[in-house]
N, C-alpha and C positions, 0 to 999 in steps of 0.2 A: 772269464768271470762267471759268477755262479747265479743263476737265476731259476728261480721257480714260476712254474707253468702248472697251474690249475694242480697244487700238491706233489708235482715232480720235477726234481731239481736236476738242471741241462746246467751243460758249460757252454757258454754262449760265445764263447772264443773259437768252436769250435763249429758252428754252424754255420753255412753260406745259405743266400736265397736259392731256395726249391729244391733243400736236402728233403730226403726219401727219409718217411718216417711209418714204421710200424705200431698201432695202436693197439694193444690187447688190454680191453676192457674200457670199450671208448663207451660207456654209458652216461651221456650228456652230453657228450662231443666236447667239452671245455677245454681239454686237452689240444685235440687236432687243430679246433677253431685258432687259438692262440699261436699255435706258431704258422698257420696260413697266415693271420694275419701280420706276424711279425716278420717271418720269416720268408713266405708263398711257398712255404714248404709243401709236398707230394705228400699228402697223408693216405695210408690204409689202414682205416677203421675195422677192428673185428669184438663182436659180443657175442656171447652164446643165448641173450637173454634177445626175444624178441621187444625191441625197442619201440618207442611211441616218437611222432614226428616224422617229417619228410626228407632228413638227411641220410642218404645213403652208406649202406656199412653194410659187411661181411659177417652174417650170421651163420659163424661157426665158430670150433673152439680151436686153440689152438695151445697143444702140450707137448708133452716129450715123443709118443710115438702117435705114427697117423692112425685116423678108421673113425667110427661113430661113439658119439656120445650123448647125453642129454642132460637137462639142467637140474638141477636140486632147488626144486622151489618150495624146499623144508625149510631153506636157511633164511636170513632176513631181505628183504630186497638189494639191499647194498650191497648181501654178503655174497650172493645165490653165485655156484659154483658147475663147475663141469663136474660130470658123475659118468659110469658104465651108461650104456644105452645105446640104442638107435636113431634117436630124432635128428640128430644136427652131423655136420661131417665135420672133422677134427682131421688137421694138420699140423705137422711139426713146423718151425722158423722155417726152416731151408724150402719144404714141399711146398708151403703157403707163400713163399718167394719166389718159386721155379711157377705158379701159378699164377702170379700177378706181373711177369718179369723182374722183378729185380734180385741181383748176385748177393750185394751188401745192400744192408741199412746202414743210414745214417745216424740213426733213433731208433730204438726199440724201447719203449713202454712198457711191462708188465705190471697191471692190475686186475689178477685172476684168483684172487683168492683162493691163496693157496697153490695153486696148479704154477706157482712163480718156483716155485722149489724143486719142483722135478723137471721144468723145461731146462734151467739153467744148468741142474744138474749131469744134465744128458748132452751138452754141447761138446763136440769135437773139435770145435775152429771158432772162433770168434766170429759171431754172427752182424756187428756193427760198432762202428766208431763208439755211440753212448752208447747203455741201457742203463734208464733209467726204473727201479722196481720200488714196488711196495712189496715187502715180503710179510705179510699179515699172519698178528700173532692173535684172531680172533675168529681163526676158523681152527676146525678139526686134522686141517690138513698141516696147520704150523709145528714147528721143528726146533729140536734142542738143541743150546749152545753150541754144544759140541757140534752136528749137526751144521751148523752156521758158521763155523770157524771151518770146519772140511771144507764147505762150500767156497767163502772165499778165497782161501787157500787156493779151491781151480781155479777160480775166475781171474787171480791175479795171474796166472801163467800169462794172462792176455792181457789183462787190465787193470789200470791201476783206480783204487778205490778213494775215491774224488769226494765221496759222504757217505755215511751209514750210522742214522742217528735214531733213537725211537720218537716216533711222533705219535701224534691222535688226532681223531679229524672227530668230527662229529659225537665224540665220547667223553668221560669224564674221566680216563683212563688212557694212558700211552696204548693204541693195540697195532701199531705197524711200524715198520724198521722205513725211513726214506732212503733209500740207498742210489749214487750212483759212480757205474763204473765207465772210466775211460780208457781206449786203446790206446798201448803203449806203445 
């Protein structure tokens, strides 16, 4: 069954208690909270945005290839994205796994504005059972149709695409695609 979780949509059929879930762009935790609570799911939280509050999370980015980067705080708060730089360290899926132990996710999350298109882009293997994304058409970093058709074209080598609708959150305008893909 198909359930949404703080704007991203899980198959709920497909989750046991204290599946291993990857959070990129845990800003509010609304995300992680919900499925501890639901699930006692093992969440790792990652922002590149230095966050307010006492809940702990991994601040750095996390993209297609490893090294530093820093934040763009040109863009709107919601929007602020990974940029070239020095400040933060920046891991791909697998080296931020091989970092925290684990092989697979259960869950992967992507809400990184923008940086959703080049991480998925660059996968060799199937990094987890879901990934759930927002692939945001409200930053600089967003991608044509075409573009978007290549893409899942890879992803289905591995996954079958379970939703991929435009929505909009907080705007008066559709500006993000809710997509999720599940392992076949």
């Amino acid at each position: 069954m198909l359930k949404t979780f703080h704007e991203h949509t899980l198959e709920t059929d497909l989750l046991k208690p204290g599946c291993i879930v990857l959070d990129v762009g845990c800003r509010g935790f609304e995300f992680g909270n919900e499925l501890r609570k639901e699930f006692q799911a093992k969440v790792y939280e990652t922002d590149i945005d230095d966050l307010d509050g006492d809940q702990p999370y991994y601040r750095c980015g996390i993209a297609q290839i490893e090294g530093f980067g820093d934040v763009d705080y040109n863009a709107e708060k919601e929007a602020r994205r990974l940029m070239p730089g020095e400040a933060i360290k920046v891991f791909t899926i697998q080296s931020f796994g091989a970092l925290v132990g684990v092989g697979r996710w259960d869950i992967i999350k992507l809400d990184c504005e923008g940086s959703e298109y080049d991480i998925l882009w660059e996968l060799q293997a199937p990094p987890a059972t879901q990934i759930t994304v927002e692939f945001h058409q409200h930053t600089e970093a967003r991608r044509s149709e075409e573009f978007m058709a290549q893409l899942i074209n890879k992803l289905e080598q591995w996954y079958e695409v379970r939703q991929h609708c435009l929505s909009g959150k907080k705007k008066a305008y559709k500006n993000y695609w809710d997509s999720l893909f599940t392992l076949k």
